[in-house]
N, C-alpha and C positions, 0 to 999 in steps of 0.2 A: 827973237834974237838967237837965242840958243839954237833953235832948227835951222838957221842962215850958217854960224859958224860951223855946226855939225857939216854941214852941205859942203861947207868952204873946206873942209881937212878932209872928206872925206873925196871929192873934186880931187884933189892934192894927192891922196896916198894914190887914188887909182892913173895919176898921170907921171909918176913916178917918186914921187916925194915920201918913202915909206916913213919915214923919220913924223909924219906928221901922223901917221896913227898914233904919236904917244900924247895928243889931246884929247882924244877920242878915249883914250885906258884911263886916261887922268881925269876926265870929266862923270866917267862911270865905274870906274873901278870900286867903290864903294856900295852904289846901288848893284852892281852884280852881284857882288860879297855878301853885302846882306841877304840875298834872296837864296844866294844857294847854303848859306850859312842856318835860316832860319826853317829851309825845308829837309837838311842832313842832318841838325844838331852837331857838325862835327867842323871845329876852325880850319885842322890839315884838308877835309874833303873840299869844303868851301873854297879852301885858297885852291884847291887845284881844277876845281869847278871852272876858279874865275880865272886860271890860264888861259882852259883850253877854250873859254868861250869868249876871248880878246883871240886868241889863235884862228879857231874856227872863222870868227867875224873879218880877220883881218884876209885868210886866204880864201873867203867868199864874197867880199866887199864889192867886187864888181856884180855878183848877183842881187845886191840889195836893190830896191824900183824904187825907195821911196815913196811908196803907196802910205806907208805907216810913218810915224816918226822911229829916226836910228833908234832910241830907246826901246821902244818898242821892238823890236828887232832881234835888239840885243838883250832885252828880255826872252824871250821867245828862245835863242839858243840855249842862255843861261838854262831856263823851266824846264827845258828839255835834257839837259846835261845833268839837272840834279835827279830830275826822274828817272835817268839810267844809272844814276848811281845809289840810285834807295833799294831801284832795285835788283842790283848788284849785292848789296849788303841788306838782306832782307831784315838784318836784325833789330831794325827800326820800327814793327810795325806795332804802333798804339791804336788799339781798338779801344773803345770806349762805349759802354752802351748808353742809347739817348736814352732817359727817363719822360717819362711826363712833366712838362713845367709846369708847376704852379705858377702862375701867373701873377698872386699875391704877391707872393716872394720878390719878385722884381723889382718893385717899390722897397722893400728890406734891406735890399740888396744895394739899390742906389744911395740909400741914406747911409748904411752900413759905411758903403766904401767909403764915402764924401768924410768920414771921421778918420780915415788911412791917411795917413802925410803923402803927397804926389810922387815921392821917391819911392815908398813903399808898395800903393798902388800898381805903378810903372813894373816892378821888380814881381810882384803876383799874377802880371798881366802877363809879362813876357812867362813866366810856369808855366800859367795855364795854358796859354797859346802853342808852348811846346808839346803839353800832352793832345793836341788834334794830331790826326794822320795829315802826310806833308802837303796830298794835295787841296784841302780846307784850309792848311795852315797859309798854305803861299798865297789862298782867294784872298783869307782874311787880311792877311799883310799888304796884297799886292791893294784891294779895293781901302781901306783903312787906313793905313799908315802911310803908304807910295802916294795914295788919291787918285789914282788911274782909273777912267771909265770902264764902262760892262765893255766896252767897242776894244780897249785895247789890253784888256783882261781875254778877252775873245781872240784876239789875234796872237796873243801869246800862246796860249793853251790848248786851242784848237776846238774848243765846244762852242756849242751854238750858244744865242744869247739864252733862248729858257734853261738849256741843260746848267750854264751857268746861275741862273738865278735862282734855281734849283738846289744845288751846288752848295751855293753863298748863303740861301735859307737854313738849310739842314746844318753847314756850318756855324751859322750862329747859333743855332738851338744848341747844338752840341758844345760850342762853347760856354752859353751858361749852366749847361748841368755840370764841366767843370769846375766854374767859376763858383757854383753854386756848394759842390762838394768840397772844393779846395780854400773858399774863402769864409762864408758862414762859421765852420769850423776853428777857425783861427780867429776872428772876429769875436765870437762867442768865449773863447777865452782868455782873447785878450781884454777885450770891454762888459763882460757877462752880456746875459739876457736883460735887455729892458723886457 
């Protein structure tokens, strides 16, 4: 239903009806936000992200095929607009070296957290997730949180599907050596060592 009505306003804006792109802003303005929000760290960049990528969509709408869904789309400029803006402002860049996982640990880690109340949890998650570099960060978000397939993670981004799954591997590894350095520590003394 949602991909009929997109159709339907988007029909609309391109036969004169500009007034009806503001379903189209009002229906994703939020998922833009978040996206270029959680690949900049920064609210002012975000909001101007998610202008110019309501702006861009609106004075390229007639080029859209509807091969993909509009989100999808409008994903795709967003990704792109925040990638020129990181690195615009290079001062962003979190390197992190991957460690070896133990693997043990995993299982420590799951019981660990399950004793976090889900608010505190949520609030360790979102840390961690900010110390990956943006393009991991926006996989992990976009596949995770969004629930978007490898298909329209791929049409966003522009990488094949292994160079993605590739991508999405290494990014989860690298988030649990985060997760791993940033939570055990705080776990251990807040609940000591069993």
């Amino acid at each position: 239903m949602k991909l009929t009505n997109d159709q339907y306003y988007i029909q609309k804006v391109l036969t004169g009806y500009a007034n009806s792109f503001a379903y189209l802003v009002d229906s994703y303005k939020d998922m833009i936000f978040t996206l270029a929000f959680k690949m900049t760290k920064n609210r002012e960049e975000a909001e101007e992200i998610c202008q110019d990528t309501f702006i861009k969509a609106y004075q390229n709408l007639n080029k859209f095929q509807g091969d993909s869904k509009f989100s999808t789309w409008l994903y795709s400029i967003a990704y792109n607009a925040s990638l020129d803006a990181i690195k615009k402002n290079k001062k962003h860049n979190n390197t992190l070296e991957i460690n070896e996982i133990n693997y043990h640990k995993i299982a420590s880690f799951d019981s660990a957290l399950q004793q976090i109340e889900q608010k505190e949890r949520a609030k360790i998650m979102d840390n961690c997730l900010l110390k990956l570099p943006e393009d991991e960060r926006s996989i992990i978000w976009m596949f995770y949180y969004d629930e978007l397939s490898l298909k329209e993670i791929c049409d966003i981004t522009l990488l094949s599907e292994s160079n993605l799954k590739v991508k999405l591997h290494r990014a989860r590894k690298r988030l649990l050596t985060i997760v791993e350095t940033t939570v055990e520590p705080e776990i251990i003394s807040h609940y000591g060592r069993k």
